[in-house]
Biotite code that builds the C-alpha atoms (Angstrom):
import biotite.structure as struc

atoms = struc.array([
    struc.Atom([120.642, 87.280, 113.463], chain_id="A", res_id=1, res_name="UNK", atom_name="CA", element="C"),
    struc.Atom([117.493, 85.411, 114.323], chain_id="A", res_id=2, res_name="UNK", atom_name="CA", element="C"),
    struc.Atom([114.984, 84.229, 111.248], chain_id="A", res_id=3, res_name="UNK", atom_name="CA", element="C"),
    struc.Atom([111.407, 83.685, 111.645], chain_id="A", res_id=4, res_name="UNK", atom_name="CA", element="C"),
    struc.Atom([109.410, 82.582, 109.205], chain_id="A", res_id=5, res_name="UNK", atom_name="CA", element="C"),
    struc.Atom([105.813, 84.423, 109.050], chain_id="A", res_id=6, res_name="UNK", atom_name="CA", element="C"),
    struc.Atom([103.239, 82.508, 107.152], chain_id="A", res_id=7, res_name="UNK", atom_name="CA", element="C"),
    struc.Atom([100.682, 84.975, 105.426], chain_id="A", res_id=8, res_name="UNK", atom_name="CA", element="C"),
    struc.Atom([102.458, 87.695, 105.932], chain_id="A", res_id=9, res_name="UNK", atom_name="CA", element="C"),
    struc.Atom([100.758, 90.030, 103.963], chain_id="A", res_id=10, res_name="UNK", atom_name="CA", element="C"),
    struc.Atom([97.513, 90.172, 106.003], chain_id="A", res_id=11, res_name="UNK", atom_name="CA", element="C"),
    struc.Atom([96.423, 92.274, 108.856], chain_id="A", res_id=12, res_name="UNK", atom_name="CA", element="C"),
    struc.Atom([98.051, 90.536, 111.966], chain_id="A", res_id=13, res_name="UNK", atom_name="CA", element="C"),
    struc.Atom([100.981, 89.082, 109.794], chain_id="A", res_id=14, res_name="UNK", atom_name="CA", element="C"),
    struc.Atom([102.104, 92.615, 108.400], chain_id="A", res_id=15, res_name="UNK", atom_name="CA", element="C"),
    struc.Atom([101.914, 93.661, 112.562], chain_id="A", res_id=16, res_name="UNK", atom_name="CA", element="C"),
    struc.Atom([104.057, 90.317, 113.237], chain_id="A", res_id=17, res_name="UNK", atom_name="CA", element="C"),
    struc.Atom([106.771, 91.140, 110.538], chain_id="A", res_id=18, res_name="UNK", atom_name="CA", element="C"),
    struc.Atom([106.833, 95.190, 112.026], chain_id="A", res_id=19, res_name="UNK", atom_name="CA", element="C"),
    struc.Atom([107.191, 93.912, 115.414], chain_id="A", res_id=20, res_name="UNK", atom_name="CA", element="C"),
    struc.Atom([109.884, 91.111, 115.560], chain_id="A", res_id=21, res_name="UNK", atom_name="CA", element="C"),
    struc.Atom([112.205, 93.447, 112.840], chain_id="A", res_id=22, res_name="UNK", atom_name="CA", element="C"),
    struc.Atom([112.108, 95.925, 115.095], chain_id="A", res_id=23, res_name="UNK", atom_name="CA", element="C"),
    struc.Atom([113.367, 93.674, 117.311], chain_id="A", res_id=24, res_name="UNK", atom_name="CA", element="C"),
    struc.Atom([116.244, 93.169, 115.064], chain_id="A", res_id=25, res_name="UNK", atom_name="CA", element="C"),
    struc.Atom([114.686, 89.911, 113.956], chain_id="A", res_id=26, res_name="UNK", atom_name="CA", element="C"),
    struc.Atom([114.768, 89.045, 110.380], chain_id="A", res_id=27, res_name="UNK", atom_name="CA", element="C"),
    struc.Atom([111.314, 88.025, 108.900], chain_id="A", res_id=28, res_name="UNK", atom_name="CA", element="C"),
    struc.Atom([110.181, 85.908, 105.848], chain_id="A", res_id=29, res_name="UNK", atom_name="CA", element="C"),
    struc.Atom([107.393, 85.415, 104.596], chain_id="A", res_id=30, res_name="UNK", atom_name="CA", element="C"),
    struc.Atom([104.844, 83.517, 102.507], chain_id="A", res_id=31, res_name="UNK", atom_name="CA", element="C"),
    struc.Atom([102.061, 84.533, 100.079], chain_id="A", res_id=32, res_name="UNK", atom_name="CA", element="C"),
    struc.Atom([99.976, 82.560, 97.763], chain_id="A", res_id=33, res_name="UNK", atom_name="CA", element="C"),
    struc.Atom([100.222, 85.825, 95.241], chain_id="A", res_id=34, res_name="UNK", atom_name="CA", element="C"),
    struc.Atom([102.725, 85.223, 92.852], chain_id="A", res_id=35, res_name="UNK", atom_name="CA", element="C"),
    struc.Atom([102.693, 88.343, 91.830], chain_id="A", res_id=36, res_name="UNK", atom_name="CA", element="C"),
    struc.Atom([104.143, 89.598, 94.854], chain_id="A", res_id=37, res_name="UNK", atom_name="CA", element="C"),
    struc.Atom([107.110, 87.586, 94.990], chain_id="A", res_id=38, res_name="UNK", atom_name="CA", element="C"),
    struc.Atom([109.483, 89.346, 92.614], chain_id="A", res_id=39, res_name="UNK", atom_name="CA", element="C"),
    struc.Atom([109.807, 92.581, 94.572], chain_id="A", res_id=40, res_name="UNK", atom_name="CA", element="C"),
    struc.Atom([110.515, 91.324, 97.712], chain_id="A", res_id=41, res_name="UNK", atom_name="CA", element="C"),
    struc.Atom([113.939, 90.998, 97.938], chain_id="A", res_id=42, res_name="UNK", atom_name="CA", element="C"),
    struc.Atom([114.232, 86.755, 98.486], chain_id="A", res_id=43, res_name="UNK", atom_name="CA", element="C"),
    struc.Atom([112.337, 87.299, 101.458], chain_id="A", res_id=44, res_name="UNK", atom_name="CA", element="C"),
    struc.Atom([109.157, 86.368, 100.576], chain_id="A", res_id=45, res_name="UNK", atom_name="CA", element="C"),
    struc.Atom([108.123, 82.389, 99.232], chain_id="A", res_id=46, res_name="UNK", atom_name="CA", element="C"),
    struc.Atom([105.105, 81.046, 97.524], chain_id="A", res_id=47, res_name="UNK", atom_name="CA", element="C"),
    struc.Atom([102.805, 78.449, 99.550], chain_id="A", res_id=48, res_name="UNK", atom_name="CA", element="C"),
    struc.Atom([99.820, 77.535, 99.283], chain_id="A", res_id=49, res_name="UNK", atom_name="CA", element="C"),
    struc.Atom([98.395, 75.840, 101.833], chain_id="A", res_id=50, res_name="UNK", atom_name="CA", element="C"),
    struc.Atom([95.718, 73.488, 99.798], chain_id="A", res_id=51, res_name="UNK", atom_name="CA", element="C"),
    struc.Atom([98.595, 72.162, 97.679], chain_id="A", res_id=52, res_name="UNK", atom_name="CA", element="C"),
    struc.Atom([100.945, 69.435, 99.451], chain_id="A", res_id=53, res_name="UNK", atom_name="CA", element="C"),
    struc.Atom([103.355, 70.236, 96.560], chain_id="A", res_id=54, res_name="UNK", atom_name="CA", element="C"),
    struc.Atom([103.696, 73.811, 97.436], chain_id="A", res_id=55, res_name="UNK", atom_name="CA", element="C"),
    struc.Atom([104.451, 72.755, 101.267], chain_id="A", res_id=56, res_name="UNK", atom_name="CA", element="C"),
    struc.Atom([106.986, 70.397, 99.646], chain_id="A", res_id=57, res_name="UNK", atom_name="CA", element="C"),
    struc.Atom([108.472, 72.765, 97.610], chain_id="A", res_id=58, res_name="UNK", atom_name="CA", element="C"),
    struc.Atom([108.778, 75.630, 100.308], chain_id="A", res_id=59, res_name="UNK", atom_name="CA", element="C"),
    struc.Atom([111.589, 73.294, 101.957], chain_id="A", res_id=60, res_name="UNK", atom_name="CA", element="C"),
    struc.Atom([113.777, 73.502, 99.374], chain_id="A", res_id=61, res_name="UNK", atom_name="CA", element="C"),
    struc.Atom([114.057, 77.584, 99.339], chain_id="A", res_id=62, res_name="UNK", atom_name="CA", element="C"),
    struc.Atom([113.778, 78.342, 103.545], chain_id="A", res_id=63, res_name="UNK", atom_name="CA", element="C"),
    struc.Atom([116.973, 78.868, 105.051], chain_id="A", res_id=64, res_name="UNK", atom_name="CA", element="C"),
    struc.Atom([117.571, 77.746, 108.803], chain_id="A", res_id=65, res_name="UNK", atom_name="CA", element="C"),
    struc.Atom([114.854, 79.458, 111.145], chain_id="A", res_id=66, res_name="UNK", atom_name="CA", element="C"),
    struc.Atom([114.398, 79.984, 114.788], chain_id="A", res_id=67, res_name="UNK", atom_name="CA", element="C"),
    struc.Atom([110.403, 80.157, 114.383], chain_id="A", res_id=68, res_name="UNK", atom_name="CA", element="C"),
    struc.Atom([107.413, 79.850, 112.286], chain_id="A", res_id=69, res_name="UNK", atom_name="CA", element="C"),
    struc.Atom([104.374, 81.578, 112.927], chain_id="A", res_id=70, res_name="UNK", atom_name="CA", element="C"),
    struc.Atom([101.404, 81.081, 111.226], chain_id="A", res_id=71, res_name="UNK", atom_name="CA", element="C"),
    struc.Atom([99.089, 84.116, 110.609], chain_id="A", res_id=72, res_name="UNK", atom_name="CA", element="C"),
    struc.Atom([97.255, 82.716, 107.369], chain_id="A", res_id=73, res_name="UNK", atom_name="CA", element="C"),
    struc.Atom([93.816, 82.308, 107.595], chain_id="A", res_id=74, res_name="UNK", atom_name="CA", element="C"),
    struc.Atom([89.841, 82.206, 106.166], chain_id="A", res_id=75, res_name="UNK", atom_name="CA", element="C"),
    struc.Atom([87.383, 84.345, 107.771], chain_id="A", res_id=76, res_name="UNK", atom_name="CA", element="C"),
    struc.Atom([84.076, 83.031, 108.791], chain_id="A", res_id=77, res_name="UNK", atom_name="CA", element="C"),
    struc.Atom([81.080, 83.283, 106.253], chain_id="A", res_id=78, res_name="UNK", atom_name="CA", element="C"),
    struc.Atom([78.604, 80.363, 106.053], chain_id="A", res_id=79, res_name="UNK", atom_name="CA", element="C"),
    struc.Atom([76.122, 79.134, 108.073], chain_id="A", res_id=80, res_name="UNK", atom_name="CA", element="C"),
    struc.Atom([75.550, 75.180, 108.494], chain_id="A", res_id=81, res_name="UNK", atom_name="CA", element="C"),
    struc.Atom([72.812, 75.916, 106.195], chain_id="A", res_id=82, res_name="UNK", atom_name="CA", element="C"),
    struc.Atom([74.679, 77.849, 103.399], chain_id="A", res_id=83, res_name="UNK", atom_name="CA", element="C"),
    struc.Atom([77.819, 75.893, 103.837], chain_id="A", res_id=84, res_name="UNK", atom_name="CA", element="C"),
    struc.Atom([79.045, 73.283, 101.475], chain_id="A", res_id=85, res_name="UNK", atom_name="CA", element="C"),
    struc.Atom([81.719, 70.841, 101.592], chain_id="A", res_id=86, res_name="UNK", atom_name="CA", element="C"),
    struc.Atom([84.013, 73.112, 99.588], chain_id="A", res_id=87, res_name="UNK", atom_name="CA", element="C"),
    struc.Atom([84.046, 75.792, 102.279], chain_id="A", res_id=88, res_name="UNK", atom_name="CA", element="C"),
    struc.Atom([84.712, 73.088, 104.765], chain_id="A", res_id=89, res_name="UNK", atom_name="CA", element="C"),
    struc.Atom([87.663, 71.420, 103.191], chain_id="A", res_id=90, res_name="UNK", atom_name="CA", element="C"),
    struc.Atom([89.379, 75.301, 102.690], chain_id="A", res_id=91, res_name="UNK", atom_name="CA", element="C"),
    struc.Atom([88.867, 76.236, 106.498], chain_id="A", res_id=92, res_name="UNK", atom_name="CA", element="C"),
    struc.Atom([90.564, 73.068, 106.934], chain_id="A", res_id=93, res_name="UNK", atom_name="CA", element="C"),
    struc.Atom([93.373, 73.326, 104.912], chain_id="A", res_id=94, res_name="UNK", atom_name="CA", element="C"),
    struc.Atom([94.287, 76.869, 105.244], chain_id="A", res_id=95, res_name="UNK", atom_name="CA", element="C"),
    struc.Atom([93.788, 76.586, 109.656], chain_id="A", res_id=96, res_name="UNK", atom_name="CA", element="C"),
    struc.Atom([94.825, 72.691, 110.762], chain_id="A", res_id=97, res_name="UNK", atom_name="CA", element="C"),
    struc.Atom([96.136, 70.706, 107.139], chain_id="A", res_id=98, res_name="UNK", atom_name="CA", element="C"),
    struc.Atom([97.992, 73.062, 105.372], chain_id="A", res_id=99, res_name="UNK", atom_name="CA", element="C"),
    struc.Atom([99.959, 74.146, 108.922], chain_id="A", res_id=100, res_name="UNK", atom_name="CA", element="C"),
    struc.Atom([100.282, 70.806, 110.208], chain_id="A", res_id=101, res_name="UNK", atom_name="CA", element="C"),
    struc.Atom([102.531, 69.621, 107.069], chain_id="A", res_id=102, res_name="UNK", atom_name="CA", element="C"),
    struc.Atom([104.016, 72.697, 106.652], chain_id="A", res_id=103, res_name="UNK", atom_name="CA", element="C"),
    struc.Atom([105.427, 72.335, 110.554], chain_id="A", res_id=104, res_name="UNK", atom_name="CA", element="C"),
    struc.Atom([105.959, 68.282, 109.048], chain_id="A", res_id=105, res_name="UNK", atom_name="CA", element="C"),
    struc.Atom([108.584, 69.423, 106.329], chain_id="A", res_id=106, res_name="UNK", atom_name="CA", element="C"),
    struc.Atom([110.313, 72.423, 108.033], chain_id="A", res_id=107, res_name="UNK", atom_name="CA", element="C"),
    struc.Atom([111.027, 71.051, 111.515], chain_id="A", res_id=108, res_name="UNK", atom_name="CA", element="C"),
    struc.Atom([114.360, 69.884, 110.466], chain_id="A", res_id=109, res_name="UNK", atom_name="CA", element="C"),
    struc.Atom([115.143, 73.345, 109.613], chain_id="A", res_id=110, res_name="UNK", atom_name="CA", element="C"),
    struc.Atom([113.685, 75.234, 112.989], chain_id="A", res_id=111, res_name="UNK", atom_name="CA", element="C"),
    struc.Atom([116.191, 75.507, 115.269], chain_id="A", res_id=112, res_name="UNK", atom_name="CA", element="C"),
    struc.Atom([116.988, 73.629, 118.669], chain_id="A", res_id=113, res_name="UNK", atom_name="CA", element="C"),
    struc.Atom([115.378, 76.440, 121.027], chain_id="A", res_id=114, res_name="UNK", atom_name="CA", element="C"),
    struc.Atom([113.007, 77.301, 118.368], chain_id="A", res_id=115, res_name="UNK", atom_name="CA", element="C"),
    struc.Atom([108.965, 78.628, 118.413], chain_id="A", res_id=116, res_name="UNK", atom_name="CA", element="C"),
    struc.Atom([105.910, 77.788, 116.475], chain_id="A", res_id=117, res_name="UNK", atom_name="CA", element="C"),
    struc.Atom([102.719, 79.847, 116.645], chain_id="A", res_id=118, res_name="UNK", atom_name="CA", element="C"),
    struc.Atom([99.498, 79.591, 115.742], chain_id="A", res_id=119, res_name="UNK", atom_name="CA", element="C"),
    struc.Atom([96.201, 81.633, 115.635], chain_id="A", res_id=120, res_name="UNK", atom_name="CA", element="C"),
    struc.Atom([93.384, 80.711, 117.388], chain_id="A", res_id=121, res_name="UNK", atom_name="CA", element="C"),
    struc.Atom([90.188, 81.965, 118.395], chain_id="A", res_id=122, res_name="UNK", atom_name="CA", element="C"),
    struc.Atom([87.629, 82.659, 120.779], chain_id="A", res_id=123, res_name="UNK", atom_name="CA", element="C"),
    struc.Atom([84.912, 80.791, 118.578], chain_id="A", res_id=124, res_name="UNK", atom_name="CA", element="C"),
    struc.Atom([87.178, 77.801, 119.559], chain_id="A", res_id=125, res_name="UNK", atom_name="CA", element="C"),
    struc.Atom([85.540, 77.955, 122.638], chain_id="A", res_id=126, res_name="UNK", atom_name="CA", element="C"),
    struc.Atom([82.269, 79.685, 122.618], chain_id="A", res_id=127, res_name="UNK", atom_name="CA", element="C"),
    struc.Atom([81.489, 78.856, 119.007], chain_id="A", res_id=128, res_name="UNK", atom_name="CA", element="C"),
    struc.Atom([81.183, 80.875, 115.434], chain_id="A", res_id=129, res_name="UNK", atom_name="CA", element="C"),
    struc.Atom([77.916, 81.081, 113.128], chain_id="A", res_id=130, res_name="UNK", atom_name="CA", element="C"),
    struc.Atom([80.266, 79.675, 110.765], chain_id="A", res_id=131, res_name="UNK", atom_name="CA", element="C"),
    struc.Atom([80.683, 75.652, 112.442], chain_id="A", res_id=132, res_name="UNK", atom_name="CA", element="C"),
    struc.Atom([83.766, 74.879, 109.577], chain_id="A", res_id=133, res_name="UNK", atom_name="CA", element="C"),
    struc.Atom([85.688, 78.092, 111.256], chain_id="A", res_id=134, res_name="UNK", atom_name="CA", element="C"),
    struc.Atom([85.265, 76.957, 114.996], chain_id="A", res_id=135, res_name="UNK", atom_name="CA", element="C"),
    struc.Atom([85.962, 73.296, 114.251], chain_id="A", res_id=136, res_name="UNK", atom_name="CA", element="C"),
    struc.Atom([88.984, 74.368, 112.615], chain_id="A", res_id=137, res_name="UNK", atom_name="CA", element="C"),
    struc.Atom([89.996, 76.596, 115.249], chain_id="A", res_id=138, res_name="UNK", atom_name="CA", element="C"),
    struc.Atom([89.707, 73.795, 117.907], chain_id="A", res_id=139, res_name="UNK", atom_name="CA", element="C"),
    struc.Atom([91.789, 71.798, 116.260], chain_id="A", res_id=140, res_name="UNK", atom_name="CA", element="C"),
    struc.Atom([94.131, 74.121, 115.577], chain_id="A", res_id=141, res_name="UNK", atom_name="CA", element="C"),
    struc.Atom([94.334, 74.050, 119.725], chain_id="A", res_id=142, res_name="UNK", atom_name="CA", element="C"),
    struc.Atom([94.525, 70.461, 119.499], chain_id="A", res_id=143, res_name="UNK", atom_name="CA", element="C"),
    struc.Atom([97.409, 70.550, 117.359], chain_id="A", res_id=144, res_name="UNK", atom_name="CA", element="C"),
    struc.Atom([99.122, 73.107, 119.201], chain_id="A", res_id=145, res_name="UNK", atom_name="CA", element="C"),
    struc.Atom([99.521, 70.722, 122.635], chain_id="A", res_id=146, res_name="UNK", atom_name="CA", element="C"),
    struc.Atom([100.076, 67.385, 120.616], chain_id="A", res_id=147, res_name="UNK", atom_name="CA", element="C"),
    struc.Atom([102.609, 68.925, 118.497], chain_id="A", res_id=148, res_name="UNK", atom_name="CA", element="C"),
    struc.Atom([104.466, 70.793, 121.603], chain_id="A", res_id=149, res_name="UNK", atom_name="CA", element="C"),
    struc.Atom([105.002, 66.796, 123.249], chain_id="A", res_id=150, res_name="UNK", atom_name="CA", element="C"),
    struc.Atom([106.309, 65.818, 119.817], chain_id="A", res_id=151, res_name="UNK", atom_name="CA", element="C"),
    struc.Atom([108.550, 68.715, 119.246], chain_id="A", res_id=152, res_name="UNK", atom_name="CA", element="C"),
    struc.Atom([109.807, 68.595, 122.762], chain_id="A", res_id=153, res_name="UNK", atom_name="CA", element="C"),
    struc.Atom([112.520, 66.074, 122.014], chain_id="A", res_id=154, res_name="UNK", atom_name="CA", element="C"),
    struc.Atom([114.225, 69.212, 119.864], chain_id="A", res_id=155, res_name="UNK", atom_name="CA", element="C"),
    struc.Atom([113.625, 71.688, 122.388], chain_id="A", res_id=156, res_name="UNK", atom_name="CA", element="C"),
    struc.Atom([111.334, 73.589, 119.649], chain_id="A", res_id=157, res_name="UNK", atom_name="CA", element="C"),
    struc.Atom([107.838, 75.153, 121.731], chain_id="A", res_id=158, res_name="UNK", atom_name="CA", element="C"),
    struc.Atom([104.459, 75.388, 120.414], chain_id="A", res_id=159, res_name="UNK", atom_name="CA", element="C"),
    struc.Atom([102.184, 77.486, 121.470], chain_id="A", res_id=160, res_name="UNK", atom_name="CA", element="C"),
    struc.Atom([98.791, 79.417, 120.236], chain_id="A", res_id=161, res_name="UNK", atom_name="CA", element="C"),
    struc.Atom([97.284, 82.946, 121.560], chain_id="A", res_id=162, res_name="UNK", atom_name="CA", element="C"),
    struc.Atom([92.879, 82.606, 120.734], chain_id="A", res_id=163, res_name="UNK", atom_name="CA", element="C"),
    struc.Atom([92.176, 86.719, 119.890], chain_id="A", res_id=164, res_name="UNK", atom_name="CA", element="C"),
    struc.Atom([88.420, 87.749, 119.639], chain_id="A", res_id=165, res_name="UNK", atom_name="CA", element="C"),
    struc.Atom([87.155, 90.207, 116.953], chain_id="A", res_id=166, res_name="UNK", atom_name="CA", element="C"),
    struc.Atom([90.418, 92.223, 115.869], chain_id="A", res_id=167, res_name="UNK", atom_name="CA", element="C"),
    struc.Atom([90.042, 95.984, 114.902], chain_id="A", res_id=168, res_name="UNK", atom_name="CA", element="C"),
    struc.Atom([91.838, 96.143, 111.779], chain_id="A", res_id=169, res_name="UNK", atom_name="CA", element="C"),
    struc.Atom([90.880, 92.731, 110.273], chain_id="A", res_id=170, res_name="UNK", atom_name="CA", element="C"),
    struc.Atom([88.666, 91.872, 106.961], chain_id="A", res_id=171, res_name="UNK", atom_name="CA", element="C"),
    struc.Atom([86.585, 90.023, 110.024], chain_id="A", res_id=172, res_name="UNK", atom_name="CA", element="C"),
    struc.Atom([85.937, 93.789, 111.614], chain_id="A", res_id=173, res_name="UNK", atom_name="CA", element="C"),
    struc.Atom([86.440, 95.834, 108.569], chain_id="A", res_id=174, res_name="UNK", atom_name="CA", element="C"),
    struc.Atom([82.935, 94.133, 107.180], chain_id="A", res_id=175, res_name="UNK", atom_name="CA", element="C"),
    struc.Atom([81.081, 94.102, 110.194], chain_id="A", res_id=176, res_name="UNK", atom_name="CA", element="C"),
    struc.Atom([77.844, 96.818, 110.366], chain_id="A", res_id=177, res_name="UNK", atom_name="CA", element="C"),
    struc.Atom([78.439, 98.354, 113.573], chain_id="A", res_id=178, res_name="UNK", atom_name="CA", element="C"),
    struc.Atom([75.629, 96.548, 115.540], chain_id="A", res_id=179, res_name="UNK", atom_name="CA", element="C"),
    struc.Atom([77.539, 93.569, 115.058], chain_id="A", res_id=180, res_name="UNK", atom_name="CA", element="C"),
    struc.Atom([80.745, 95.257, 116.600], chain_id="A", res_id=181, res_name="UNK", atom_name="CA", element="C"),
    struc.Atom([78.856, 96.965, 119.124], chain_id="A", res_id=182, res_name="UNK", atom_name="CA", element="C"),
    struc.Atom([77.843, 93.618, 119.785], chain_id="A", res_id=183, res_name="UNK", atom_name="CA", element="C"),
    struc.Atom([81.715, 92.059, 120.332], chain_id="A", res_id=184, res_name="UNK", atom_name="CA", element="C"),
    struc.Atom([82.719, 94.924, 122.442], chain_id="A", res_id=185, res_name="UNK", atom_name="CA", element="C"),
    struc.Atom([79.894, 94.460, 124.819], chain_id="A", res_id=186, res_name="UNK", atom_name="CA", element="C"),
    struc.Atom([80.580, 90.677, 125.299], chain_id="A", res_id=187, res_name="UNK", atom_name="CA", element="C"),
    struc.Atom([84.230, 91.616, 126.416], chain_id="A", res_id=188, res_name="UNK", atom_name="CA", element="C"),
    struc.Atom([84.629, 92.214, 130.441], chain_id="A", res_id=189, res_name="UNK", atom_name="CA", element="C"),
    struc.Atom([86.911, 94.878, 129.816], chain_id="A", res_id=190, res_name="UNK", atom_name="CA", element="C"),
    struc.Atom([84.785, 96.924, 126.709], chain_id="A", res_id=191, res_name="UNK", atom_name="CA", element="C"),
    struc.Atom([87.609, 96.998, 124.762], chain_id="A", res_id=192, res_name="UNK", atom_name="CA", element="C"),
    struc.Atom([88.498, 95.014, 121.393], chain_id="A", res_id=193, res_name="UNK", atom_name="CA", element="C"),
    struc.Atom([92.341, 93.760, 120.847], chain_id="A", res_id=194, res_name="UNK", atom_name="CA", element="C"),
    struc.Atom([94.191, 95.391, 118.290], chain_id="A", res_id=195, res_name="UNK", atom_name="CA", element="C"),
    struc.Atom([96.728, 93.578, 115.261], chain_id="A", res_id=196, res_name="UNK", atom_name="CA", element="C"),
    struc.Atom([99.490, 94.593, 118.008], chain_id="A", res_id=197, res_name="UNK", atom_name="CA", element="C"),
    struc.Atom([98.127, 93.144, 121.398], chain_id="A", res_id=198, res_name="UNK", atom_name="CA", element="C"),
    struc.Atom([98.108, 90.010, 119.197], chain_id="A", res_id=199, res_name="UNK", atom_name="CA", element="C"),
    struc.Atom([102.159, 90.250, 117.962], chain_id="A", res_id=200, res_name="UNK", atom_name="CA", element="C"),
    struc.Atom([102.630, 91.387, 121.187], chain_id="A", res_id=201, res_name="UNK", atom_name="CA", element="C"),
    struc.Atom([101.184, 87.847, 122.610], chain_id="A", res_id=202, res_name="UNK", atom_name="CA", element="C"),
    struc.Atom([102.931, 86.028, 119.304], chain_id="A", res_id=203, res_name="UNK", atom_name="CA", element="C"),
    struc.Atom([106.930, 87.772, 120.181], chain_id="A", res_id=204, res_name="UNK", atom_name="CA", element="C"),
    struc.Atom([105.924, 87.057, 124.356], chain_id="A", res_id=205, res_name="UNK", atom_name="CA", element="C"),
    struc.Atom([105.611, 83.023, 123.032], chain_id="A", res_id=206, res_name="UNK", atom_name="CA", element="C"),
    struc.Atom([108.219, 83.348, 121.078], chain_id="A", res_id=207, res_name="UNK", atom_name="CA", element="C"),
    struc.Atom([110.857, 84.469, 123.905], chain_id="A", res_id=208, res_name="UNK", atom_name="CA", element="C"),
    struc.Atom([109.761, 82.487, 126.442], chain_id="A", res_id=209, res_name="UNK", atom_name="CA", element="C"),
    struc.Atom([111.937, 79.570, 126.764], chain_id="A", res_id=210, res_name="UNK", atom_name="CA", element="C"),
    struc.Atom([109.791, 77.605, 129.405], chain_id="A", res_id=211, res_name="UNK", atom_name="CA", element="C"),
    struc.Atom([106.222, 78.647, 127.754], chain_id="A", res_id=212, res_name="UNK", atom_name="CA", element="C"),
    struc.Atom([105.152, 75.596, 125.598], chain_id="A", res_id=213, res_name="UNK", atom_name="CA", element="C"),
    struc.Atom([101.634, 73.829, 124.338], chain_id="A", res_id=214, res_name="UNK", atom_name="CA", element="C"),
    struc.Atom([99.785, 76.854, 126.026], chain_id="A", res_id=215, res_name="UNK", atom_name="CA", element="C"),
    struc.Atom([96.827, 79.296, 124.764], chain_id="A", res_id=216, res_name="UNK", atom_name="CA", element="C"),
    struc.Atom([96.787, 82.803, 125.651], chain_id="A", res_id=217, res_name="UNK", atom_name="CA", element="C"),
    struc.Atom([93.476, 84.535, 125.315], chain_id="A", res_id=218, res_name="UNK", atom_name="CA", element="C"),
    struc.Atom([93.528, 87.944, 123.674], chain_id="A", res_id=219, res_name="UNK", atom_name="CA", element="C"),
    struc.Atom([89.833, 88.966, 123.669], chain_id="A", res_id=220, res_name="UNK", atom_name="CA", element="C"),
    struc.Atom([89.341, 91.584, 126.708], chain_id="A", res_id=221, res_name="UNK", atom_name="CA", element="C"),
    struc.Atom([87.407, 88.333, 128.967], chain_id="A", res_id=222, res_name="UNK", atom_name="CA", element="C"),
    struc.Atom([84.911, 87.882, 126.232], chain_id="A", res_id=223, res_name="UNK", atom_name="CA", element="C"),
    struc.Atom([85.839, 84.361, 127.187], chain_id="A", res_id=224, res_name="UNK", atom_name="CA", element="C"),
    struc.Atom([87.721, 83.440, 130.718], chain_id="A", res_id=225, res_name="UNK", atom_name="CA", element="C"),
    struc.Atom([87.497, 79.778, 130.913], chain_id="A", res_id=226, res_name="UNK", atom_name="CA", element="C"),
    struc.Atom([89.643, 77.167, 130.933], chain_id="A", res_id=227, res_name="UNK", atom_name="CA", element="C"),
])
């Protein structure tokens, strides 16, 4: 049986992940930086956190052999440049580009030839966020995804990203007033917001597509179409 490993699990898009590929007859771990919901789940679910370097070392030790990582952990935007600080930076950072970047560092050895990484974007990436720590994060995020796909090459592993928009279902959308949503929806081409499953959807199409690698698939109904 194949093993992924799903990195924040627990949240809106990772919980849609895990449904998705088990239903596929894909067996899915996860991570959580609750402790307290480790000891129910079975010895399929790890501690990380991904602003301590000694958590990412210590999650090696525990993961069996995997066939993917996907990484669905992530801080939603909230400061301005004018209420930010540089604590707020440093977290976007860690949790979006650091944290993922040595966590892919000290389980590659144990991602199979053949394997898939995956990481979450976003359309502020391109178009920008009121919250500058979020898009700068998210761009590099798309950064790592292509330098980390040559790299990986040599083991036959793929890396790839999808960007979504606003995502019904999220914290993001959850706390929005409705203007603001109304808002989203009108800047898409097609009216219509993606849901937690386009985006697994787009995550399990990367992940089975052998010759697919260092690519970003938009998931945001043409609120942004360029390059």
């Amino acid at each position: 049986m194949e093993t992924i490993l799903v990195i924040g699990i627990n949240g809106a898009i990772g919980e849609t992940v895990a449904d998705l590929f088990s239903g596929k007859d894909i067996r899915c771990l996860g991570t959580t930086s609750r402790k307290d919901k480790i000891k129910a789940a079975n010895k399929t679910l790890f501690y990380l956190d991904l602003e301590n370097f000694s958590s990412i070392v210590d999650l090696q030790k525990s993961i069996p052999m995997l066939n993917g990582i996907v990484f669905c952990a992530g801080v939603e935007p909230q400061y301005s440049l004018s209420e930010t600080d540089m604590v707020h930076h440093r977290k976007m950072m860690d949790i979006h580009v650091t944290g993922p970047l040595f966590v892919v560092k000290s389980l590659k050895e144990k991602i199979k030839k053949g394997g898939a990484i995956i990481f979450i974007s976003s359309v502020a990436a391109k178009k920008g966020s009121y919250d500058p720590s979020y898009a700068i994060a998210k761009l590099a995020v798309e950064g790592m995804t292509k330098t980390l796909a040559k790299e990986l090459a040599v083991d036959r592993i793929r890396v790839n990203a999808i960007a979504p928009g606003l995502v019904k279902g999220t914290p993001v959308h959850k706390r929005m007033t409705p203007d603001f949503r109304e808002n989203h929806l009108k800047q898409t081409l097609l009216q219509q917001l993606a849901t937690t499953k386009d985006c697994a959807e787009a995550i399990y199409f990367l992940y089975t597509q052998k010759l697919v690698t260092g690519q970003l698939v938009h998931i945001n109904g043409g609120q942004y179409f360029g390059n």
